[in-house]
C-alpha positions as CSV (number, residue, x, y, z in Angstrom):
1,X,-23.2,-4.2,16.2
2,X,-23.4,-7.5,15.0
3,X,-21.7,-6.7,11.8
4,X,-18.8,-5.5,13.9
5,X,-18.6,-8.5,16.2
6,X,-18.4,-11.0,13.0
7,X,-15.3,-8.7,11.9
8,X,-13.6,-9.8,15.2
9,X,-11.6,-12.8,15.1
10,X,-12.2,-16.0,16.9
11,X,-9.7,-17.7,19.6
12,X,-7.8,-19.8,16.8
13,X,-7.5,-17.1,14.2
14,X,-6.3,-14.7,17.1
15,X,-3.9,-17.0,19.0
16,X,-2.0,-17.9,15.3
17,X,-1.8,-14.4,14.7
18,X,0.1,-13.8,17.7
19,X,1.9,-16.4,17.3
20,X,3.0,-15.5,13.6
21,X,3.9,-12.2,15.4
22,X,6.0,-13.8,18.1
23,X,7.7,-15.8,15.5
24,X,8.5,-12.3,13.3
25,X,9.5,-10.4,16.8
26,X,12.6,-13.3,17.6
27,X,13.6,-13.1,13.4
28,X,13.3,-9.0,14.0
29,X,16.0,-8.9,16.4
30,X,18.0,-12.0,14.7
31,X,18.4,-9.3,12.1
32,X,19.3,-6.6,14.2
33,X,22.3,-8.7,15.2
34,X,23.2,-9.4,11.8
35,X,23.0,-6.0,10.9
36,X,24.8,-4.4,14.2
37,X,27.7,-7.1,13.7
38,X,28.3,-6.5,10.6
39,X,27.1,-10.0,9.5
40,X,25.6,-8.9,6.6
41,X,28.2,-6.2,5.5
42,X,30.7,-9.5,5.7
43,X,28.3,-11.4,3.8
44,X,27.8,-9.1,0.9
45,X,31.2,-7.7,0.6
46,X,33.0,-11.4,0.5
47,X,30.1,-13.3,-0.8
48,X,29.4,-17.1,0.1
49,X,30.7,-18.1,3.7
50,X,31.1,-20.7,5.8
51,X,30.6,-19.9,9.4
52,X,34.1,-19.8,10.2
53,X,35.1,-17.8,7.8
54,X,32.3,-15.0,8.9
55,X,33.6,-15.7,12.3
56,X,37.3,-14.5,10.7
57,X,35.9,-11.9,9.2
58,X,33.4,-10.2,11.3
59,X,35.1,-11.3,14.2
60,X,32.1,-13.0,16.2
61,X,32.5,-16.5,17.6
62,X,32.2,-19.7,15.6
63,X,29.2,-21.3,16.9
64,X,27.1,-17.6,17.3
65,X,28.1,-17.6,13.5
66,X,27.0,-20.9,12.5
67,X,23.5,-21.0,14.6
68,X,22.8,-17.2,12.8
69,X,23.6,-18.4,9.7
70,X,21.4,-21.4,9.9
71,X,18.7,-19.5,11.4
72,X,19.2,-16.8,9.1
73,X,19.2,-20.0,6.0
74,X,15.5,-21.2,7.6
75,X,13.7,-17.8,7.7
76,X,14.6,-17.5,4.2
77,X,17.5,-14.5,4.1
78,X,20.1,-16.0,3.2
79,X,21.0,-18.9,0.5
80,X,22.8,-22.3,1.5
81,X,24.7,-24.8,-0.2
82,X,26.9,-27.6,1.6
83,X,26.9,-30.7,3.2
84,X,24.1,-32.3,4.6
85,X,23.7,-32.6,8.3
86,X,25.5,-35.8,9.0
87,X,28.6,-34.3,7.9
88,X,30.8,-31.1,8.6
89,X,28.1,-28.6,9.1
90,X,31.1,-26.1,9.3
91,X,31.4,-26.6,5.9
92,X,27.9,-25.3,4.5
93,X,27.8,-22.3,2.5
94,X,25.8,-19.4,3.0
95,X,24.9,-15.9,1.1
96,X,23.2,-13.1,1.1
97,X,21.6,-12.9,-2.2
98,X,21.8,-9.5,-4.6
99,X,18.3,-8.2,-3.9
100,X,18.1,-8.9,0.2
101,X,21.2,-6.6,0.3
102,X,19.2,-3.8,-1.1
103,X,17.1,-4.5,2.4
104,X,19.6,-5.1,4.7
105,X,22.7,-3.4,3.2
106,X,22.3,-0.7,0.8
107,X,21.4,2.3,3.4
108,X,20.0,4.8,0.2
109,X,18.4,1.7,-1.5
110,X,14.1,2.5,-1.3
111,X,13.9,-0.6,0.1
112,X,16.2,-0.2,3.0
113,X,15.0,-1.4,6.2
114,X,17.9,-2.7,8.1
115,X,17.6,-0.2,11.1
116,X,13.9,-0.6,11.2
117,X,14.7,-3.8,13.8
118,X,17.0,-1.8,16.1
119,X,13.9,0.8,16.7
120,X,12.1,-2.2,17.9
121,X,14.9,-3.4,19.5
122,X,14.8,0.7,21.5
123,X,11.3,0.1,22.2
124,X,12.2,-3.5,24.2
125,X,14.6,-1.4,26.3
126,X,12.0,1.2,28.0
127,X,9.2,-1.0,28.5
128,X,9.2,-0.9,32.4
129,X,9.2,2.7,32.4
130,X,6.4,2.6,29.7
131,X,4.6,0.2,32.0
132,X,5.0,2.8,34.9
133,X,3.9,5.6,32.5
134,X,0.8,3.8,31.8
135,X,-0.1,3.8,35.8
136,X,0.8,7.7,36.0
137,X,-0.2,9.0,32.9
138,X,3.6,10.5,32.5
139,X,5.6,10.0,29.3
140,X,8.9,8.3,28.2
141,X,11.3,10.8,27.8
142,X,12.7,10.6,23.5
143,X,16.3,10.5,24.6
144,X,15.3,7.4,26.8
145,X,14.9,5.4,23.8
146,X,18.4,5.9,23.0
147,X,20.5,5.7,19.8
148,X,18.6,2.2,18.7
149,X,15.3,4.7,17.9
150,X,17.3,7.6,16.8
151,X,19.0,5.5,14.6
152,X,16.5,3.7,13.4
153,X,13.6,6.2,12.5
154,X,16.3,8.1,10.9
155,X,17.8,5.1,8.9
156,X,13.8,4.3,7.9
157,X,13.5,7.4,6.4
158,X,16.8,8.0,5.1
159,X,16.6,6.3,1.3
160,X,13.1,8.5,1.0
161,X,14.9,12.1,1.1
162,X,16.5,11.8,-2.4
163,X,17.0,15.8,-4.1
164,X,14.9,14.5,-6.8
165,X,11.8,13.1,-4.8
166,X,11.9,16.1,-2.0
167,X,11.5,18.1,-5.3
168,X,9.0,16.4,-6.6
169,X,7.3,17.3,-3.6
170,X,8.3,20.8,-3.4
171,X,6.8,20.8,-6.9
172,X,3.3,20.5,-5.9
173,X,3.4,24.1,-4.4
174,X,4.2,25.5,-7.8
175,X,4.9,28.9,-6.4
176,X,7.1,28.0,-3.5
177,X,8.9,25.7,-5.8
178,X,9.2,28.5,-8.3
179,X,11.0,30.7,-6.0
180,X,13.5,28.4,-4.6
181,X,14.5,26.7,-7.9
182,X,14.7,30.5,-9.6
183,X,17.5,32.3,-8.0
184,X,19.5,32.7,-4.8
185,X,17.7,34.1,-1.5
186,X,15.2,31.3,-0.8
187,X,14.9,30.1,2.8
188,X,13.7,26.5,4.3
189,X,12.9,25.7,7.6
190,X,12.9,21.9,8.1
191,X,11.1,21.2,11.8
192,X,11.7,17.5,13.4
193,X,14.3,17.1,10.9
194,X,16.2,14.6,12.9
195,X,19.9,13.1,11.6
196,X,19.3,15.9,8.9
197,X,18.8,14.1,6.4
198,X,15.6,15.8,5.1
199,X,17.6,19.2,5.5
200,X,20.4,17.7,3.5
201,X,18.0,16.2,0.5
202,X,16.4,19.7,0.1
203,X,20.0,21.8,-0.3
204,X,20.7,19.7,-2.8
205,X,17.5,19.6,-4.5
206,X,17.7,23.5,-4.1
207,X,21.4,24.4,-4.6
208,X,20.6,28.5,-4.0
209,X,18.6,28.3,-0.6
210,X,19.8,28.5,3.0
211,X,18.1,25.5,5.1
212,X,17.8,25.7,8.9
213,X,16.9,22.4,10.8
214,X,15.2,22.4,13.9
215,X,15.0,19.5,16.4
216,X,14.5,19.2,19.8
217,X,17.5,16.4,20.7
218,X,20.8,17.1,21.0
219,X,22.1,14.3,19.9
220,X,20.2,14.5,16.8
221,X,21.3,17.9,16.0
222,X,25.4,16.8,16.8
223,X,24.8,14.4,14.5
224,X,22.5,16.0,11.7
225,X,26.0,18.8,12.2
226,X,28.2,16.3,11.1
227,X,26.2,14.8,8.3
228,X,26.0,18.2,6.7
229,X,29.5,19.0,7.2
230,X,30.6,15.9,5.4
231,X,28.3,16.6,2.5
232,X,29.9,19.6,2.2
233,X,27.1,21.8,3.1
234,X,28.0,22.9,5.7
235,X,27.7,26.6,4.2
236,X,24.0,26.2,2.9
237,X,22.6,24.6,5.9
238,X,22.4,25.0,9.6
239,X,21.0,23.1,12.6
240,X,19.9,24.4,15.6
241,X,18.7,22.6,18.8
242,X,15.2,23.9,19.9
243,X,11.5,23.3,20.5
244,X,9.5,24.1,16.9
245,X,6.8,25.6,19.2
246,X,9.3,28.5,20.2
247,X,11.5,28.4,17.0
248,X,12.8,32.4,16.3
249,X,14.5,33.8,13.1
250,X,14.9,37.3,11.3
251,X,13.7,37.8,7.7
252,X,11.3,35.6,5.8
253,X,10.7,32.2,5.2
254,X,9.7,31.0,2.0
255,X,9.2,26.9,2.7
256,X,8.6,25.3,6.4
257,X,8.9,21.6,5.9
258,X,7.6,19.3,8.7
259,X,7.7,15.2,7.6
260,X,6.6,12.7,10.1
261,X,7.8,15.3,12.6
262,X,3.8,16.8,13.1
263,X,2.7,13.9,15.3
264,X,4.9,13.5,17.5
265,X,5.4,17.1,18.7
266,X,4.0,18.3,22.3
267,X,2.4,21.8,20.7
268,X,1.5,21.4,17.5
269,X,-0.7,24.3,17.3
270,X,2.1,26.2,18.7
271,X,5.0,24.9,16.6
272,X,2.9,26.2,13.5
273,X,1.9,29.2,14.8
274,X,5.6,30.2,15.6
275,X,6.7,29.0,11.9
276,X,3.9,31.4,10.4
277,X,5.3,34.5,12.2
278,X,8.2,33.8,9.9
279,X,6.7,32.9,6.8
280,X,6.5,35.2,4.0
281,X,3.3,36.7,2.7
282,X,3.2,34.1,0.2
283,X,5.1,31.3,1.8
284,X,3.2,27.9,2.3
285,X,4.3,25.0,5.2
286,X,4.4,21.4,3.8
287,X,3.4,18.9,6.0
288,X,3.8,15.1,5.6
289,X,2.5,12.7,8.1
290,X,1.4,8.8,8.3
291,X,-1.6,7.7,5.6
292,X,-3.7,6.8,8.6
293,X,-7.6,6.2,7.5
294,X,-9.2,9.2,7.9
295,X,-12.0,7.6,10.6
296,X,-11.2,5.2,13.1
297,X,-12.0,1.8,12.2
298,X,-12.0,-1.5,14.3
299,X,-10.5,-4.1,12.8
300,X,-8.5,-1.6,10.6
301,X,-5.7,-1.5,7.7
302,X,-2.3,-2.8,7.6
303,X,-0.9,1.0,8.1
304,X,-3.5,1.6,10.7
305,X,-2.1,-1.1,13.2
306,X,2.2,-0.3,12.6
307,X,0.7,3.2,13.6
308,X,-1.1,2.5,16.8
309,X,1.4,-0.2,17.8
310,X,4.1,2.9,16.8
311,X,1.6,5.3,19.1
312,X,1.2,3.0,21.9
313,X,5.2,2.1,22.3
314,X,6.8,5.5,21.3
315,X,5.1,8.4,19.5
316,X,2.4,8.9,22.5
317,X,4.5,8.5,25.7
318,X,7.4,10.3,23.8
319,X,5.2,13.3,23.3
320,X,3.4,12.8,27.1
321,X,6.7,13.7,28.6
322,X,7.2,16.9,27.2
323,X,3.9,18.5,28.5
324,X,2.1,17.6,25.7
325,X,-0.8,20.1,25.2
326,X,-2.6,17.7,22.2
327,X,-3.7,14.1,22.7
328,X,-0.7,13.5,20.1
329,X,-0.2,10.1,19.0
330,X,0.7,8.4,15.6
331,X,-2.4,8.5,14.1
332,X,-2.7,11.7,12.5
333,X,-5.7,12.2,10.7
334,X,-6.7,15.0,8.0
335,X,-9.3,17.0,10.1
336,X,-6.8,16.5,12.9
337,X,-4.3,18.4,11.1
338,X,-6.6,21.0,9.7
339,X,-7.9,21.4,13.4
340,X,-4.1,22.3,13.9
341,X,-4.0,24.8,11.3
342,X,-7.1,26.7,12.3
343,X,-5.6,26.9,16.1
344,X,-2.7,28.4,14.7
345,X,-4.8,31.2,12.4
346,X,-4.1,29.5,9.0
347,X,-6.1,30.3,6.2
348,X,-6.4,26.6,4.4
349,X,-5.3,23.2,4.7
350,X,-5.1,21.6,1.0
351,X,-4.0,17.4,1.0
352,X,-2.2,17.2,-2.2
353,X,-1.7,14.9,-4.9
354,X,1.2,13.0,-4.3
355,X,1.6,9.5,-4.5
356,X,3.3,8.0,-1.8
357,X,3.0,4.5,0.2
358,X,3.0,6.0,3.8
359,X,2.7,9.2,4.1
360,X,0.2,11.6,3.2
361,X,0.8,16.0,2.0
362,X,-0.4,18.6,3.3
363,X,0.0,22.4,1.6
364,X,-1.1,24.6,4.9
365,X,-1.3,28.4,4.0
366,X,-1.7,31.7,5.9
């Protein structure tokens, strides 16, 4: 116990922490302006601006310009040059350099992150009815959240689903991968899959399967329809609106996919226990869900705290109001997910070997 309560931090540390975290909250949504006006898009396309001209341009208001700009100058996004403050201040200079565009700009760049702040943002908006589920014990319903979170996750995860990384993945089931990169008749069901863009990745890492993706929110799977159809894949791949827990099909599967998606369903158990119905004898589901530490631990990792703060605001009450039959929540840890596949009447769970900075695989076999 008492190496545990020297691990807690005292009033100062605690109170500059939150602070720090105030301080990142207000620059969060300063980007989330920037990047829902356009500001950036302006910035990088036309290169250094003064704040009249990105008012021209982006067609926002002069002095909202200027003030953004110089806030955005002081937290260290963008570069100034110009006058000093006694004269024209109109007349600075400002620009969003080369490599903070990849963040903020460049939607299949790996570092993309410009609709992580509008998730936030989503969150902000249902916080009295969270506070009211927390009284109840009731949920938040997903679609309550609203484009800003289906947006945003999808955004997040977006630069991730490249053809060559989803088959590098693919690749550590050997004989899965085997059968969908050798010929024409391979089948993939992609659960939770979202704006599609996991469903999308995979036809195009495997151009002689049919994908189907499943999600529960129809706006989502509108939009995930759309995306396809201007990939022009609209042949290959398919997207139907429906709980994973009660998914149907005829004839075999040969790959179920789930990424991220495992958490944050109501029936887990049942989601995979409907999927393995439809796999074939020697088909495999690949999981991948948040690198969580396997054990709880207080104070924890970096990854540990986005998850519970992800858990507490979103993934948990999400779940709660669909009936959920799991305490689901962000944190997904291994024996978690292997207690999963044993309530669904799966043979093993192996975690594979693939590197990756958040997420961790899972191979689960009849």
């Amino acid at each position: 116990m008492a190496d545990a309560a020297e691990r807690v931090p005292d009033a100062g540390v605690l109170a500059e922490e939150i602070f720090d975290g105030l301080r990142a909250a207000m620059e969060v949504f300063a980007v989330d302006v920037g990047v829902r006006r356009g500001l950036y898009e302006a910035l990088a396309s036309h290169g250094s601006m003064t704040a009249r001209e990105l008012s021209r341009t982006a067609g926002v208001h002069a002095r909202y310009a200027r003030e953004w700009l110089e806030q955005q100058a002081v937290a260290g996004v963008l570069a100034v040059s110009g006058p000093p403050s006694g004269d024209d201040v109109y007349e600075r200079r400002f620009a969003l350099p080369a490599e903070h565009a990849r963040v903020l700009v460049d939607r299949d760049d790996p570092l993309f992150l410009g609709t992580g702040p509008q998730f936030v943002v989503s969150i902000a908006g249902v916080l009295p009815e969270l506070l009211e589920a927390f009284g109840t014990g009731a949920g938040v319903p997903y679609e309550r959240y609203g484009r800003g979170t289906r947006e945003g996750i999808a955004g997040l995860n977006r630069p991730l689903y490249r053809p060559e990384t989803v088959r590098s993945w693919v690749a550590a089931l050997p004989d899965v991968h085997g059968r969908l990169a050798g010929g024409p008749g391979g089948r993939v069901l992609d659960l939770g899959c979202g704006l599609g863009w996991s469903t999308i990745a995979l036809a195009r890492a495997f151009p002689a399967a049919r994908l189907t993706g499943i999600d529960l929110d129809d706006a989502s799977v509108e939009q995930a329809r759309r995306n396809a159809r201007e990939a022009g894949l609209g042949e290959r791949v398919s997207f139907v609106r429906t709980d994973a827990a009660g998914v149907r099909g005829g004839g075999s599967v040969d790959l179920v996919t789930v990424f991220e998606a495992l958490h944050d369903m109501a029936d887990p158990v049942g989601a995979l226990v409907s999927v393995r119905r439809l796999l074939s004898p020697s088909g495999a589901v690949l999981v991948a869900d948040e690198k969580v530490s396997e054990e709880f631990t207080a104070p924890g990792p970096e990854l540990d705290r986005v998850n519970y703060a992800f858990s507490v605001l979103h993934c948990l009450p999400a779940t709660r109001a669909e009936g959920a039959r799991v305490e689901a929540g962000t944190v997904l840890r291994p024996d978690m997910v292997r207690g999963y596949a044993r309530g669904a009447g799966y043979g093993t769970v192996e975690v594979l070997d693939i590197e990756h900075d958040l997420w961790r695989f899972y191979r689960i076999s009849p």
